[in-house]
mmCIF file of the N, C-alpha and C atoms, coordinates in Angstrom:
data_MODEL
# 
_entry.id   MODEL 
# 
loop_
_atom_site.group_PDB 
_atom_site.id 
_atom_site.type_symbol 
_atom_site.label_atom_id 
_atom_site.label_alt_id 
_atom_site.label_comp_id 
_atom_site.label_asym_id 
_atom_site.label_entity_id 
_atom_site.label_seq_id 
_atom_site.pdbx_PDB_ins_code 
_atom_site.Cartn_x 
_atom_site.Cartn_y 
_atom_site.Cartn_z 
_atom_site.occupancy 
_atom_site.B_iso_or_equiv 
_atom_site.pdbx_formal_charge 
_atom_site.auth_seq_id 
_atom_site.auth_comp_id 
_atom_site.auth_asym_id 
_atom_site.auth_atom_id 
_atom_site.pdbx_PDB_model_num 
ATOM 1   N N  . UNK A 1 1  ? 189.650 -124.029 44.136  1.00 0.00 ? 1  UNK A N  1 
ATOM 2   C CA . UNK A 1 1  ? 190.514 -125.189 43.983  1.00 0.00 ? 1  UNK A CA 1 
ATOM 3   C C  . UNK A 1 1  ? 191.912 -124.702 43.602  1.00 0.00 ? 1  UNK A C  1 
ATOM 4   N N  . UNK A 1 2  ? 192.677 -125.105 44.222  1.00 0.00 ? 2  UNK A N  1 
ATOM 5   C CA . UNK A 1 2  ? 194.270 -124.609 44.209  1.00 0.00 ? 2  UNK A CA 1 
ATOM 6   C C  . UNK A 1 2  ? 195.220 -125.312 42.924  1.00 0.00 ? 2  UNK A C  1 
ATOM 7   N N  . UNK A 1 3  ? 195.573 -124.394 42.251  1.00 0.00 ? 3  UNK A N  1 
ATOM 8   C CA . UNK A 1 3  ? 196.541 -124.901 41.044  1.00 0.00 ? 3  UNK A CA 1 
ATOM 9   C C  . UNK A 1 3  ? 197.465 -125.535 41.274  1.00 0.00 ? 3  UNK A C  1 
ATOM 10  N N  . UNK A 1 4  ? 198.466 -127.092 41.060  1.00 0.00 ? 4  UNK A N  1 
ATOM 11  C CA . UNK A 1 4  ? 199.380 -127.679 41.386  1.00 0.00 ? 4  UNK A CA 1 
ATOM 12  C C  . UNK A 1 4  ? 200.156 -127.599 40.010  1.00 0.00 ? 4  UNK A C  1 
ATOM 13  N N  . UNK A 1 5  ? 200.810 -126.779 39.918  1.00 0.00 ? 5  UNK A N  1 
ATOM 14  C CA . UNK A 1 5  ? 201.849 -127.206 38.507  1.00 0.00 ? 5  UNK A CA 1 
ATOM 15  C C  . UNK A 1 5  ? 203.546 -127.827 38.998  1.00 0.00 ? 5  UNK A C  1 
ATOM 16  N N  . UNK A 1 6  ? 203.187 -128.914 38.334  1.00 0.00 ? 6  UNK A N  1 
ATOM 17  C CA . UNK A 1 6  ? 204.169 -130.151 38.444  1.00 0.00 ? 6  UNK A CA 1 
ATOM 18  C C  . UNK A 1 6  ? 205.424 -130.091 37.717  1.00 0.00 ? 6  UNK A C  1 
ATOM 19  N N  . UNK A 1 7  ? 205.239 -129.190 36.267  1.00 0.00 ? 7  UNK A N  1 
ATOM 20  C CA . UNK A 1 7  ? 205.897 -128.800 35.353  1.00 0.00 ? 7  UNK A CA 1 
ATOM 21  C C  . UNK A 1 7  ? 207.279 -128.177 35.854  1.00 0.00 ? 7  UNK A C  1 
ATOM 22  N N  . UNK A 1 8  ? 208.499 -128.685 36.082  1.00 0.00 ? 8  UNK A N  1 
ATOM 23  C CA . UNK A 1 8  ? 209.679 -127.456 36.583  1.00 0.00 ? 8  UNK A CA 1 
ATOM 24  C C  . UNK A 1 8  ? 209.768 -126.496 35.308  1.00 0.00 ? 8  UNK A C  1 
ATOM 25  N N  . UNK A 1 9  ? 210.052 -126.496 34.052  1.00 0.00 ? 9  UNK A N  1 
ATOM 26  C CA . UNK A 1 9  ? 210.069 -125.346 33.540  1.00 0.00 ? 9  UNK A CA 1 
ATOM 27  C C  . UNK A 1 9  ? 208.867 -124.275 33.540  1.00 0.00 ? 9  UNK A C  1 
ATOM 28  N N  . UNK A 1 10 ? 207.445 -124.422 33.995  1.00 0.00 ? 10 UNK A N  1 
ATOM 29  C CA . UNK A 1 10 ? 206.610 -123.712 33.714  1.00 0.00 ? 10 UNK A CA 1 
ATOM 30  C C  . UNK A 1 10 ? 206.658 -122.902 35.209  1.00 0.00 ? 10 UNK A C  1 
ATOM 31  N N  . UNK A 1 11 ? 207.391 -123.987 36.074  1.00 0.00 ? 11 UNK A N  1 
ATOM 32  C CA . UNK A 1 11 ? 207.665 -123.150 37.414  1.00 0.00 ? 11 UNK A CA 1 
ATOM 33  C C  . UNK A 1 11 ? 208.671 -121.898 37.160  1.00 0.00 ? 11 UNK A C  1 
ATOM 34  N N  . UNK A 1 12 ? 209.521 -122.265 36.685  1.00 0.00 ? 12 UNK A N  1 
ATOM 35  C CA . UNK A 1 12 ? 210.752 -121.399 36.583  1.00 0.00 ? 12 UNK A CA 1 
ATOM 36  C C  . UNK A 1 12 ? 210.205 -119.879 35.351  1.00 0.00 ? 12 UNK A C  1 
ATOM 37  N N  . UNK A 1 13 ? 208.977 -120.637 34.483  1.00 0.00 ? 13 UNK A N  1 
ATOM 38  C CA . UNK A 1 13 ? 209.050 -119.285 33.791  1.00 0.00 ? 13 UNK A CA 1 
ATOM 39  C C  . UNK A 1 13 ? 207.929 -118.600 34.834  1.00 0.00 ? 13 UNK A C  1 
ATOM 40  N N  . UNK A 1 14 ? 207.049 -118.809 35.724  1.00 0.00 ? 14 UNK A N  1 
ATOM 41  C CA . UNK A 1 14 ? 206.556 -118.414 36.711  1.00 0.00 ? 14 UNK A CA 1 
ATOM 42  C C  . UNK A 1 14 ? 206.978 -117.267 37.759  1.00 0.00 ? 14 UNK A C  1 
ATOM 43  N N  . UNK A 1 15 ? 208.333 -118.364 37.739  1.00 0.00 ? 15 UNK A N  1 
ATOM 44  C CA . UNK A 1 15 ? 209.953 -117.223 38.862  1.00 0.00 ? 15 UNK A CA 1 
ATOM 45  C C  . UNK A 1 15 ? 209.908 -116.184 38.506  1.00 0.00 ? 15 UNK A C  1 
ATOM 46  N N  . UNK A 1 16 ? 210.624 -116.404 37.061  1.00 0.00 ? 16 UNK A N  1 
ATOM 47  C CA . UNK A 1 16 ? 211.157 -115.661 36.009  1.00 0.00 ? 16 UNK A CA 1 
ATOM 48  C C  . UNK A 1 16 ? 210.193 -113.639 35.846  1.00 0.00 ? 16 UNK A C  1 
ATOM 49  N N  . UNK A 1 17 ? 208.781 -114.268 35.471  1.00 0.00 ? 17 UNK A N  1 
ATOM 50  C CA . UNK A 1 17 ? 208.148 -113.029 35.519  1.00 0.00 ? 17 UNK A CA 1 
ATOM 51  C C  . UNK A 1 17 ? 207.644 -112.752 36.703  1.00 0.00 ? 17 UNK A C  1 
ATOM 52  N N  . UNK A 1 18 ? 207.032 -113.517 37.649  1.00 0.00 ? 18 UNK A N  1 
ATOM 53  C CA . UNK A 1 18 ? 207.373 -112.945 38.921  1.00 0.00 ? 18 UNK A CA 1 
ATOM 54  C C  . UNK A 1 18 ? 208.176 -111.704 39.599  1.00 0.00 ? 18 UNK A C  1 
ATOM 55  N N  . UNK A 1 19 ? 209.607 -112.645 39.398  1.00 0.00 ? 19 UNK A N  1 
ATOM 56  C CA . UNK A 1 19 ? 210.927 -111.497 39.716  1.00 0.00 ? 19 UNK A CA 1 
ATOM 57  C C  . UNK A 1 19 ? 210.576 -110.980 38.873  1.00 0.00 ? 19 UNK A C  1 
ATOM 58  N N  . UNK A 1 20 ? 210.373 -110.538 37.826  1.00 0.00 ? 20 UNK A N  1 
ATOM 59  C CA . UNK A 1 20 ? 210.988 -109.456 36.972  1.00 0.00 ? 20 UNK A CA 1 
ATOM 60  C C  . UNK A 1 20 ? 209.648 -108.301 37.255  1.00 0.00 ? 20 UNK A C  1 
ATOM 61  N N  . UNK A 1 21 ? 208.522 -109.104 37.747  1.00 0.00 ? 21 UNK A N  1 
ATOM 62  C CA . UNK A 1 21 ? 206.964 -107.943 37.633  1.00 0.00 ? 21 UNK A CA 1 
ATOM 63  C C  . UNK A 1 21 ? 207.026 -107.694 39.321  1.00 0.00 ? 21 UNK A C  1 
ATOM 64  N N  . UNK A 1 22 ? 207.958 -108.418 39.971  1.00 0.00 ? 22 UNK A N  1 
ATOM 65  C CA . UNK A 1 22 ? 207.968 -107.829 41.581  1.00 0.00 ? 22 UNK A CA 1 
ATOM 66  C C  . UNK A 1 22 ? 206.817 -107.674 42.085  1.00 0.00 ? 22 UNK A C  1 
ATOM 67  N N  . UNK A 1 23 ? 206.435 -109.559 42.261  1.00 0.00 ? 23 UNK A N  1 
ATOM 68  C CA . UNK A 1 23 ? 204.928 -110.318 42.356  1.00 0.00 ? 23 UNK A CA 1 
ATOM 69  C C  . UNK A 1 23 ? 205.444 -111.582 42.907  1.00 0.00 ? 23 UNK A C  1 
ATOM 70  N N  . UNK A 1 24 ? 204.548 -112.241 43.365  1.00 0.00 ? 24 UNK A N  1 
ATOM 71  C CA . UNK A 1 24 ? 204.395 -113.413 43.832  1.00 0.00 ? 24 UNK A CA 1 
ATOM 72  C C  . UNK A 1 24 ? 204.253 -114.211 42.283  1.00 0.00 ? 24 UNK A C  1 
ATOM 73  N N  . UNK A 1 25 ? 204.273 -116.064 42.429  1.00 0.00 ? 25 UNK A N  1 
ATOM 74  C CA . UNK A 1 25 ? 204.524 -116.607 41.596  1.00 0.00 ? 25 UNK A CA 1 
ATOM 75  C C  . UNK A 1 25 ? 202.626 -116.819 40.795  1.00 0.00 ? 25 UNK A C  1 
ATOM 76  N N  . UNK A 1 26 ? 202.125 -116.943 42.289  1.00 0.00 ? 26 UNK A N  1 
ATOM 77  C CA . UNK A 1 26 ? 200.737 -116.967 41.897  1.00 0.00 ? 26 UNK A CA 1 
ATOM 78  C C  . UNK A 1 26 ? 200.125 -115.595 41.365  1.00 0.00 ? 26 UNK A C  1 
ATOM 79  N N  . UNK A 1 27 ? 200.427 -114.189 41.317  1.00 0.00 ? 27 UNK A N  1 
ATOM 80  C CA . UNK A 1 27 ? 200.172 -113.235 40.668  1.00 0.00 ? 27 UNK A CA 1 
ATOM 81  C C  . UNK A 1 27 ? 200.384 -113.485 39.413  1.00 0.00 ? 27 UNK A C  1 
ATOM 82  N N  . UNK A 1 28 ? 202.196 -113.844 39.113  1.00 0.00 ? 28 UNK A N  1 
ATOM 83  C CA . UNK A 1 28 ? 202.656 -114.074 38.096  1.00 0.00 ? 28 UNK A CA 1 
ATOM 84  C C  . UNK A 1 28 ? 201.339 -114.488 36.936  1.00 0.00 ? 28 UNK A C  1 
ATOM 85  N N  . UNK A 1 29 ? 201.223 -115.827 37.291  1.00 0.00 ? 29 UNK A N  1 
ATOM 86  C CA . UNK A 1 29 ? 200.355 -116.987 36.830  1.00 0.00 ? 29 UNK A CA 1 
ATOM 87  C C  . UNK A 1 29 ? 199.160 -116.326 36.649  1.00 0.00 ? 29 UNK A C  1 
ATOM 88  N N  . UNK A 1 30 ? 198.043 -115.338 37.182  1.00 0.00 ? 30 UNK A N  1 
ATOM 89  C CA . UNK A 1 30 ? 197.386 -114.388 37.071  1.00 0.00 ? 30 UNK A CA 1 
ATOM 90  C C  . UNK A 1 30 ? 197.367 -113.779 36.345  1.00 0.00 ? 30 UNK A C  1 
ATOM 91  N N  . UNK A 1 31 ? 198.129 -112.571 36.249  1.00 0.00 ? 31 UNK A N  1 
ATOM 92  C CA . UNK A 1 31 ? 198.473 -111.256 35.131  1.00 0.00 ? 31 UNK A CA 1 
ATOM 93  C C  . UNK A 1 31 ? 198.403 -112.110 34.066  1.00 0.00 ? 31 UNK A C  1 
ATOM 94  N N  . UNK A 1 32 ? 199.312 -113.501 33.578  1.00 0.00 ? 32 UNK A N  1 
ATOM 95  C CA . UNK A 1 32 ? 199.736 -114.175 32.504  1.00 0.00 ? 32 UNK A CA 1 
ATOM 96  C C  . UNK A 1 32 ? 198.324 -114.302 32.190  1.00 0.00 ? 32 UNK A C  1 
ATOM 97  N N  . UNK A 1 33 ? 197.540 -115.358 32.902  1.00 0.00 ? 33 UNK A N  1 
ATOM 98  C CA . UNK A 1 33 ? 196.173 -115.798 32.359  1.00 0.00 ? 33 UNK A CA 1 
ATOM 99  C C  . UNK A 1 33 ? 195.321 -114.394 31.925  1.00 0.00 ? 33 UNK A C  1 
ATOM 100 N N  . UNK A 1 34 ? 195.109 -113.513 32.774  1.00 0.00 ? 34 UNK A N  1 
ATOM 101 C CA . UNK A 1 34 ? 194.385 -112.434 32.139  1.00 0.00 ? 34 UNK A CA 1 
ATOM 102 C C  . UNK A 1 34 ? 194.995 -111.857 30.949  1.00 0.00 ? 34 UNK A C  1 
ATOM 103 N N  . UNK A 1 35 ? 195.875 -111.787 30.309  1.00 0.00 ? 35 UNK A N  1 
ATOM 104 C CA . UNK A 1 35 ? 196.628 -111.037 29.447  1.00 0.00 ? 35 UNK A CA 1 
ATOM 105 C C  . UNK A 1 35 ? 196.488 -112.145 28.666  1.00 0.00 ? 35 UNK A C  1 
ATOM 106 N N  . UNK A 1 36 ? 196.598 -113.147 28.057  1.00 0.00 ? 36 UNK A N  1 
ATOM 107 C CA . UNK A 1 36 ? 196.442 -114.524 27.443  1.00 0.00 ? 36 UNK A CA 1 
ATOM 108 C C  . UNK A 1 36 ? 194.721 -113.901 27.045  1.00 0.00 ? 36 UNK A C  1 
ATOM 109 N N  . UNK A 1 37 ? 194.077 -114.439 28.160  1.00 0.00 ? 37 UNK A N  1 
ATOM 110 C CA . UNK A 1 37 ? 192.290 -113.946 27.935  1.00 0.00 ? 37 UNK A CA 1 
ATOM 111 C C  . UNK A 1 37 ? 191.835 -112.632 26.826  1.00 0.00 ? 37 UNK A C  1 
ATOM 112 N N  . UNK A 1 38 ? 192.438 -111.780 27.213  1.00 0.00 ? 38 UNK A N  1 
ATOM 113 C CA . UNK A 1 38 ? 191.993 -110.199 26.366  1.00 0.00 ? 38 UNK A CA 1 
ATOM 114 C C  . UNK A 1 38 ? 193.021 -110.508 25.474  1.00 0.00 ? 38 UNK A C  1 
ATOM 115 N N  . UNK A 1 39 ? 193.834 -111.693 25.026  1.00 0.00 ? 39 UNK A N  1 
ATOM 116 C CA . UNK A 1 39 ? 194.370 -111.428 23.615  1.00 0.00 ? 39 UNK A CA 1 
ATOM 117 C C  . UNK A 1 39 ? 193.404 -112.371 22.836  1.00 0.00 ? 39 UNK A C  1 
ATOM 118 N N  . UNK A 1 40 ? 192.905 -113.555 23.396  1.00 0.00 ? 40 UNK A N  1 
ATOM 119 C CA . UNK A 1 40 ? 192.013 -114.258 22.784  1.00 0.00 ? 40 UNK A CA 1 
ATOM 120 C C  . UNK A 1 40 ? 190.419 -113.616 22.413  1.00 0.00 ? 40 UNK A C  1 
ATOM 121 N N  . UNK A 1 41 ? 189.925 -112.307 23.627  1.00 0.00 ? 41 UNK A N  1 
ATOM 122 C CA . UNK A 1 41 ? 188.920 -111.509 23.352  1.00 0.00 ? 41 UNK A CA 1 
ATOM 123 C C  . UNK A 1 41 ? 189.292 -110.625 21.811  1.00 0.00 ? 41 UNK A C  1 
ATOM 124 N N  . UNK A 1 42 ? 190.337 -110.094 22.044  1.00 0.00 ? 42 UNK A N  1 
ATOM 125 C CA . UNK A 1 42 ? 190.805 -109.257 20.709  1.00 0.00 ? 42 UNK A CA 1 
ATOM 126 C C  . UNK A 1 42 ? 190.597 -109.891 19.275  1.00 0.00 ? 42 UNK A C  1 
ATOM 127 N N  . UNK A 1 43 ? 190.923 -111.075 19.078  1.00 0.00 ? 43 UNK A N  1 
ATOM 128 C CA . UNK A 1 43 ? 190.652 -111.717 17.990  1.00 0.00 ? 43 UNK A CA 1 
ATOM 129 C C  . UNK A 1 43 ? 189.120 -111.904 17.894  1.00 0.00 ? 43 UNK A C  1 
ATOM 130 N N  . UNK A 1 44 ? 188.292 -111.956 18.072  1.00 0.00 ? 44 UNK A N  1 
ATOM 131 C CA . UNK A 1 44 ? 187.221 -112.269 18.143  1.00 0.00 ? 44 UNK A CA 1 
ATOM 132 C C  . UNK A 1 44 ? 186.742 -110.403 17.319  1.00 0.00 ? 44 UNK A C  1 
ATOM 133 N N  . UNK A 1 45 ? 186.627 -109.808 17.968  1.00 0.00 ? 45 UNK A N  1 
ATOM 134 C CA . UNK A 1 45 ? 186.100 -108.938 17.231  1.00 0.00 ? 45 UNK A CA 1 
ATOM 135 C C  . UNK A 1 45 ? 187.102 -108.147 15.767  1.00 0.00 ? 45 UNK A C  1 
ATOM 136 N N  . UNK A 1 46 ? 188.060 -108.596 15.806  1.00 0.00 ? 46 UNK A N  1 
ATOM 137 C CA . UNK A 1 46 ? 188.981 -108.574 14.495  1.00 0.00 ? 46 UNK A CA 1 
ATOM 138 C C  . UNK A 1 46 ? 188.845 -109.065 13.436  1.00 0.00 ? 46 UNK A C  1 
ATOM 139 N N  . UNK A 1 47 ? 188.293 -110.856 14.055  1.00 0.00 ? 47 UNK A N  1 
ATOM 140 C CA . UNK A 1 47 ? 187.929 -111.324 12.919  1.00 0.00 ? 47 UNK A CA 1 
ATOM 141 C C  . UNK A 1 47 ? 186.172 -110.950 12.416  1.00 0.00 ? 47 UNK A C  1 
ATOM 142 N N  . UNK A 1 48 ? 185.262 -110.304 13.455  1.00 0.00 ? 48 UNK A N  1 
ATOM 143 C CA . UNK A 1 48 ? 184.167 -109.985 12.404  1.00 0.00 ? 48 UNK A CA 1 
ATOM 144 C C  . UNK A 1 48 ? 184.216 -108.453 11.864  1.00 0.00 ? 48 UNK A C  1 
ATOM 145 N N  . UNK A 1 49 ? 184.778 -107.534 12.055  1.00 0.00 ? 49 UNK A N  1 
ATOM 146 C CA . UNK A 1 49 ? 185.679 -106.742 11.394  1.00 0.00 ? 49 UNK A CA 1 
ATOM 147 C C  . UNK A 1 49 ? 186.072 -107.359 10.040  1.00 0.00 ? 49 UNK A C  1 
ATOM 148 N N  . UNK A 1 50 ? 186.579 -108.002 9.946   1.00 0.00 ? 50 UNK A N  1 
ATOM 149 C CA . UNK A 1 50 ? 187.227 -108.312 8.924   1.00 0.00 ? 50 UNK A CA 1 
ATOM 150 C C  . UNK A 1 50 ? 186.300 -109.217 7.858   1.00 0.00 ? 50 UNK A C  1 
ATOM 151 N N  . UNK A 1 51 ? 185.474 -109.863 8.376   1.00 0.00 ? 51 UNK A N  1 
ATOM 152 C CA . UNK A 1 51 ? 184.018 -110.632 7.484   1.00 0.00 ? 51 UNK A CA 1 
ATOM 153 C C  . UNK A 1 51 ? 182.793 -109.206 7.091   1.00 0.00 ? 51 UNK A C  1 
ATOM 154 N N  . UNK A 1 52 ? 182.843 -108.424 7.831   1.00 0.00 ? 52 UNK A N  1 
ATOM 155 C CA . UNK A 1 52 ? 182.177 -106.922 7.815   1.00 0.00 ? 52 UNK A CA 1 
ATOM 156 C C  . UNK A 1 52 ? 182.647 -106.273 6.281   1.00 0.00 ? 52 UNK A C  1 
ATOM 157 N N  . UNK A 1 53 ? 184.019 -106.186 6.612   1.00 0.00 ? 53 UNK A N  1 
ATOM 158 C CA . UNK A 1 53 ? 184.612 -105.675 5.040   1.00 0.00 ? 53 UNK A CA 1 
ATOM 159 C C  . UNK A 1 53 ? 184.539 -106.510 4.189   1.00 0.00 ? 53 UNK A C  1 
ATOM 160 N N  . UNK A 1 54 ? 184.836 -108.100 4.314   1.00 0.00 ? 54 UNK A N  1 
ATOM 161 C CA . UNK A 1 54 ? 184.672 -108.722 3.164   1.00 0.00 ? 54 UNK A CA 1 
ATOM 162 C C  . UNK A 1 54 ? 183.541 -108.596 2.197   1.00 0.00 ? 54 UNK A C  1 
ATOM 163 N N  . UNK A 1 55 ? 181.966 -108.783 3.252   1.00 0.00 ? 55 UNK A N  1 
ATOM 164 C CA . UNK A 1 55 ? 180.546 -108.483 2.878   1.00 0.00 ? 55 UNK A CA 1 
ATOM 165 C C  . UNK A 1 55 ? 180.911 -107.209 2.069   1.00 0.00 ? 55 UNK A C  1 
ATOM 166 N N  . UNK A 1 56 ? 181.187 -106.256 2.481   1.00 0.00 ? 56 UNK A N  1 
ATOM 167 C CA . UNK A 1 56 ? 181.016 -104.911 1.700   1.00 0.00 ? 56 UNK A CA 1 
ATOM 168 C C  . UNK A 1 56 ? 181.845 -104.998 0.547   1.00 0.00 ? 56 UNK A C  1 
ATOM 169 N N  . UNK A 1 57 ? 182.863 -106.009 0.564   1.00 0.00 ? 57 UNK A N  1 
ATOM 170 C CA . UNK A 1 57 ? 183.722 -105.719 -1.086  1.00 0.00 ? 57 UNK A CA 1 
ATOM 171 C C  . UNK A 1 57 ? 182.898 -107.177 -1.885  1.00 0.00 ? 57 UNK A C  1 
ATOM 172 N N  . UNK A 1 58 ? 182.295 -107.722 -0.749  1.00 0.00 ? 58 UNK A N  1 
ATOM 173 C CA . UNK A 1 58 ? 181.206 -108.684 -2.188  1.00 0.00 ? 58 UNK A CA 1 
ATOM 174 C C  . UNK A 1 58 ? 179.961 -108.150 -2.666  1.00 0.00 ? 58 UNK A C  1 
ATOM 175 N N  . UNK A 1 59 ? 179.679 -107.363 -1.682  1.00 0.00 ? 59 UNK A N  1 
ATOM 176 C CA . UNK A 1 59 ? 178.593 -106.232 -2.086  1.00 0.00 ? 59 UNK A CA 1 
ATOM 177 C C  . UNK A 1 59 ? 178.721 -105.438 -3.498  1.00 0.00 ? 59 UNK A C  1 
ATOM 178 N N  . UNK A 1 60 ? 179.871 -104.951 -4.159  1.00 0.00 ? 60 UNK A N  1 
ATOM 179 C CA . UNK A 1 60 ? 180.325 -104.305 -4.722  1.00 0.00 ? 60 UNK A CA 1 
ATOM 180 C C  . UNK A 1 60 ? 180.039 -105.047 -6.169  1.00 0.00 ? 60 UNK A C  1 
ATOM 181 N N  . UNK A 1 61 ? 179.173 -104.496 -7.219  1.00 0.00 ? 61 UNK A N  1 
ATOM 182 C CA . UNK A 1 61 ? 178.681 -104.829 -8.511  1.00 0.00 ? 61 UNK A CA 1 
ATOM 183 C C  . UNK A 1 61 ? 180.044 -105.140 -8.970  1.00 0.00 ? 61 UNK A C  1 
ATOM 184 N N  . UNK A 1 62 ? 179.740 -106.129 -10.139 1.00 0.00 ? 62 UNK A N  1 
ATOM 185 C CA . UNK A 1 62 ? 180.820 -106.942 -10.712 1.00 0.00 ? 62 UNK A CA 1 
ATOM 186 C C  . UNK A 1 62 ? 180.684 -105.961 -12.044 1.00 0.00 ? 62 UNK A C  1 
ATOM 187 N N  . UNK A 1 63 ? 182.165 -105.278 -12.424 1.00 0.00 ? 63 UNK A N  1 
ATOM 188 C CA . UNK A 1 63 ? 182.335 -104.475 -13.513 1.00 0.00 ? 63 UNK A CA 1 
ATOM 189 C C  . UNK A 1 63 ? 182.352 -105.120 -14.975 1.00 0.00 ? 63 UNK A C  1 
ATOM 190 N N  . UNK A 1 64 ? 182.008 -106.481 -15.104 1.00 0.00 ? 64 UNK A N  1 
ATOM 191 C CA . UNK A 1 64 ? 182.980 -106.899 -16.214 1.00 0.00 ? 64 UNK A CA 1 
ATOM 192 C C  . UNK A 1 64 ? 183.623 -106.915 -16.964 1.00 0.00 ? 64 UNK A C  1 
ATOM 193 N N  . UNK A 1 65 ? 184.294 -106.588 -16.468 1.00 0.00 ? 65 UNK A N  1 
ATOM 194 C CA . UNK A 1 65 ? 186.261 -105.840 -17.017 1.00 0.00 ? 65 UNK A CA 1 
ATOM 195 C C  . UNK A 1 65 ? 186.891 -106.760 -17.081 1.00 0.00 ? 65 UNK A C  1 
ATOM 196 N N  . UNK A 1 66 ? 187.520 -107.706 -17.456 1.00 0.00 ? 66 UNK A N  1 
ATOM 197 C CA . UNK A 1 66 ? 188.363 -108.309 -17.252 1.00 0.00 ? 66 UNK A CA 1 
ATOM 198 C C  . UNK A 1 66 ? 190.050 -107.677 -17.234 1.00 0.00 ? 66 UNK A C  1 
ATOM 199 N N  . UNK A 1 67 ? 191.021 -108.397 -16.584 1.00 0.00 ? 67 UNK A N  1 
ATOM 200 C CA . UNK A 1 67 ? 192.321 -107.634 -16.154 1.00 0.00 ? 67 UNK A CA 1 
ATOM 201 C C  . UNK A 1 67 ? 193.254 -108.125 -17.172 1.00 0.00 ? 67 UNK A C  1 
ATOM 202 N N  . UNK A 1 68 ? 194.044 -107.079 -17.172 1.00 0.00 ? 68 UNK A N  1 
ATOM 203 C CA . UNK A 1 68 ? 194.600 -107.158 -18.524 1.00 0.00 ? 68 UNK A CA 1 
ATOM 204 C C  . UNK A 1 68 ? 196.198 -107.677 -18.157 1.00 0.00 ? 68 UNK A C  1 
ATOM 205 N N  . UNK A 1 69 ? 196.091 -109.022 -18.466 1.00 0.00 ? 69 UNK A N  1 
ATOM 206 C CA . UNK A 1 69 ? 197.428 -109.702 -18.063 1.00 0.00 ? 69 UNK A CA 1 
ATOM 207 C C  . UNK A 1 69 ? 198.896 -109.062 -18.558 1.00 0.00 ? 69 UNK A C  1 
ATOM 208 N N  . UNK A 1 70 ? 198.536 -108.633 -19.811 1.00 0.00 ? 70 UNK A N  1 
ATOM 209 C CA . UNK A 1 70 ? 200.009 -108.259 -20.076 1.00 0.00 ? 70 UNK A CA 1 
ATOM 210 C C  . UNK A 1 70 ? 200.069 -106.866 -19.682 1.00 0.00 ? 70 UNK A C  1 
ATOM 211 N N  . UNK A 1 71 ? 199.498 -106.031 -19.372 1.00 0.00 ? 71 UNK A N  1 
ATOM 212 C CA . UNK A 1 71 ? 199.971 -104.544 -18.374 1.00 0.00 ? 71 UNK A CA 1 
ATOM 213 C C  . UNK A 1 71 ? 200.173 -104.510 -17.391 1.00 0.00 ? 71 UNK A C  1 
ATOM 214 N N  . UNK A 1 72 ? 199.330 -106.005 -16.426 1.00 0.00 ? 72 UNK A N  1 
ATOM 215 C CA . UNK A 1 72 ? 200.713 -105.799 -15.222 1.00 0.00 ? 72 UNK A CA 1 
ATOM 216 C C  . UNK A 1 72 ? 201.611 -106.548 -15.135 1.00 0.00 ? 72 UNK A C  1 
ATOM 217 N N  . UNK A 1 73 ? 201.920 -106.870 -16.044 1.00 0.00 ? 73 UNK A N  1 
ATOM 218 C CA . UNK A 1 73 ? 202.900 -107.961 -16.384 1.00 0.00 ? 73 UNK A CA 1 
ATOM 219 C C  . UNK A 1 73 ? 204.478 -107.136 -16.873 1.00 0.00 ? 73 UNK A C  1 
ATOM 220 N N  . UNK A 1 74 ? 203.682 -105.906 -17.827 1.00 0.00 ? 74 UNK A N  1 
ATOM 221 C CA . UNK A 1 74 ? 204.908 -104.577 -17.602 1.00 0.00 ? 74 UNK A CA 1 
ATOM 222 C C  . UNK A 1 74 ? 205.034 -104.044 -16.426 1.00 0.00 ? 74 UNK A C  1 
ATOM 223 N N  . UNK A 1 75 ? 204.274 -103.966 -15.558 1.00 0.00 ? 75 UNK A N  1 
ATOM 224 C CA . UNK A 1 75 ? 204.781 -103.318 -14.186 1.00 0.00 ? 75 UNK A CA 1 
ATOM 225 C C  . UNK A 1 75 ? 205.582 -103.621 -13.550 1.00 0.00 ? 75 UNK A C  1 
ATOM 226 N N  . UNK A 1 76 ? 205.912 -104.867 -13.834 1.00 0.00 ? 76 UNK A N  1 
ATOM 227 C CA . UNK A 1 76 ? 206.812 -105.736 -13.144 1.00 0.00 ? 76 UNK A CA 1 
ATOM 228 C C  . UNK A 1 76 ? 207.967 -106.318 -14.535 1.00 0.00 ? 76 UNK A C  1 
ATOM 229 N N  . UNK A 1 77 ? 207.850 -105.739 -15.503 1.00 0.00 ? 77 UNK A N  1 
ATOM 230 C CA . UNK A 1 77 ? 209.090 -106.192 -16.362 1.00 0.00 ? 77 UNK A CA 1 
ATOM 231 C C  . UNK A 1 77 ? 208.759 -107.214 -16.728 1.00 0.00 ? 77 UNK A C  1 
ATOM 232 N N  . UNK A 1 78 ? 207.834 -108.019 -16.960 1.00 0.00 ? 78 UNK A N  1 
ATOM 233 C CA . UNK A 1 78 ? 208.010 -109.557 -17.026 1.00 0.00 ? 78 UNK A CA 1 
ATOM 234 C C  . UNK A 1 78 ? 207.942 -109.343 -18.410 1.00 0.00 ? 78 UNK A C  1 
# 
């Protein structure tokens, strides 16, 4: 099924990288969508990366130490 974009500015930014990637407008529109796609894939494994480490720093026994407000409170002059 053939894409109709009606939009004149979305045409023109179409032109735009087109000319500049020395492509057709429908390539353009291509490269864009695939490159859009693998940035939305990228997040996906970043964010369980990042729930991976969280688990491991909740993993981590609770020292009961409490933090000592007024020494970093000199670190910073306050």
């Amino acid at each position: 099924m053939p894409l109709n974009i009606r939009d004149e500015k979305v045409n023109q930014l179409a032109q735009q990288v087109a000319t500049r990637r020395h492509v057709n407008k429908t390539e353009a529109v291509r490269l864009a969508l695939q490159r859009d796609l693998a940035a939305l894939d990228e997040v996906t494994p970043m964010m369980e990366r990042i729930r991976e480490i969280q688990a491991r720093v909740a993993a981590w026994p609770d020292t009961g130490l409490e933090a000592d407000k007024a020494f970093y409170d000199s670190l910073n002059d306050e």
